[in-house]
N, C-alpha and C positions, 0 to 999 in steps of 0.2 A: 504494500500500500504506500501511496506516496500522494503528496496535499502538495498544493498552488493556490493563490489566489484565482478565484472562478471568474469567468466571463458571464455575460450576458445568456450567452448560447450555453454555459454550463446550467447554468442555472434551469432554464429553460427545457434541457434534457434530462438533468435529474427528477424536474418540477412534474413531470410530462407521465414518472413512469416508478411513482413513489410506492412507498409499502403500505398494505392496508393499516397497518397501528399508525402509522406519523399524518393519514390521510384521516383516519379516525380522530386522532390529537386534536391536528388542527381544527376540525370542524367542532370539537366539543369545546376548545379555548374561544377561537375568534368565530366563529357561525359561518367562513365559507371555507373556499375549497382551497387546498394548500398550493393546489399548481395554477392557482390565478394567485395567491397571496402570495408565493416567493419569489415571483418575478417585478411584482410590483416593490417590495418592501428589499428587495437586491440592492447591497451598498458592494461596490466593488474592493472598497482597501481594506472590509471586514467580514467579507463569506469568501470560504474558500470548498474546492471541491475535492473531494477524493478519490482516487482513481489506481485500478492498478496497474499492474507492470506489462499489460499489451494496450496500455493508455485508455483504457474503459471506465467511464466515468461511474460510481456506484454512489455517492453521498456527497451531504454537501453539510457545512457547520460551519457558525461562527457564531460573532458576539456581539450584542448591540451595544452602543454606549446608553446611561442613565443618567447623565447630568455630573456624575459623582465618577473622577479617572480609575477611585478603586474599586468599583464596583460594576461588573460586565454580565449581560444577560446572558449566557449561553446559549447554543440551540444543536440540534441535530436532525436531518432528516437522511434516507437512502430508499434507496431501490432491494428489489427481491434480489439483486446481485449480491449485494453487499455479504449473502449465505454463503455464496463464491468463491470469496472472499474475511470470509471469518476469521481463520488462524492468523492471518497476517494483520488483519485488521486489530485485532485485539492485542497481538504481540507490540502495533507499535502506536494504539491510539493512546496511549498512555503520554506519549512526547508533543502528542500535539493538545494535550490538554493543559500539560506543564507550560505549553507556547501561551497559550491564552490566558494561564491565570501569570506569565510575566504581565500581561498587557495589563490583566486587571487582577489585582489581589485577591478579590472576591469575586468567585460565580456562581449565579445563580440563575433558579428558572423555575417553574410551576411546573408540573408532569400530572399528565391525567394516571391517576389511582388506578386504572383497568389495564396499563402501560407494566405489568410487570416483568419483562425483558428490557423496559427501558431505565426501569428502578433500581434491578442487579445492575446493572453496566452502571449506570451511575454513584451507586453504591461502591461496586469495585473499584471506579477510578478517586474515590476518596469523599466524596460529597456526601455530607447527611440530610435526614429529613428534617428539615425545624418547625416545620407548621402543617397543618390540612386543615384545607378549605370543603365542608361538606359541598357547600354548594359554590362554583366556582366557573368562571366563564361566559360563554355562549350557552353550552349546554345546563348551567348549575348542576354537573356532578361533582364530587370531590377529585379535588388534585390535593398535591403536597407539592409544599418549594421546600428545594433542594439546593443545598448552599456546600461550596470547596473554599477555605479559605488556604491560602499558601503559607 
């Protein structure tokens, strides 16, 4: 696995051909669809895409700014590739997590409660749960925000 900052067109191909949990996420956080919302809300100096080694785009993540430089919103979305792509992904999402929290000491983000593959990974990469929102979002299910401090 190996990360760049993403284009337009990345964005746009990962946007196009996501996985049912981050398709699910999305609509239960913000109420539409994730592959009209990540093209629009696409900042290019702070999403990057993931891709592996015969250049095949599978994911895309980054971190919004808050106002606040120590404080960065995380995100993560991929494609049914990214299964493909597991062992290597996992061996080395670890250095691009430590990249983001140089940017910002603190990451954080809300996760729908029903997301529990996206709970372990976040858990493994060091982030705890501090809160849950029964009713939370678009849809008012519960989420928990999930905080890594460096």
């Amino acid at each position: 696995m190996n990360w760049k900052l993403a284009t337009h067109e990345d964005v746009v191909e990962v946007a196009s051909n996501l996985r049912q949990g981050d398709i699910d996420e999305a609509q239960a956080m913000y109420g539409i669809d994730a592959g009209v919302y990540l093209p629009r809300s696409y900042d290019p100096s702070r999403t990057w895409v993931f891709f592996n080694d015969q250049g095949h785009n599978f994911g895309l993540a980054g971190v919004a700014p808050t106002g606040d430089p120590n404080l960065g919103q995380v995100w993560m979305v991929s494609t049914p590739d990214l299964y493909k792509n597991k062992t290597v992904f996992l061996r080395k999402c670890g250095a691009f997590i430590d990249m983001l929290n140089e940017l910002h000491p603190i990451l954080f983000n809300w996760v729908d409660a029903r997301q529990t593959d996206h709970l372990k990974w976040l858990k493994w990469q060091g982030f705890i749960a501090t809160s849950k929102k029964l009713s939370w979002g678009a849809a008012g299910i519960p989420f928990y925000e999930m905080v890594r401090i460096k």
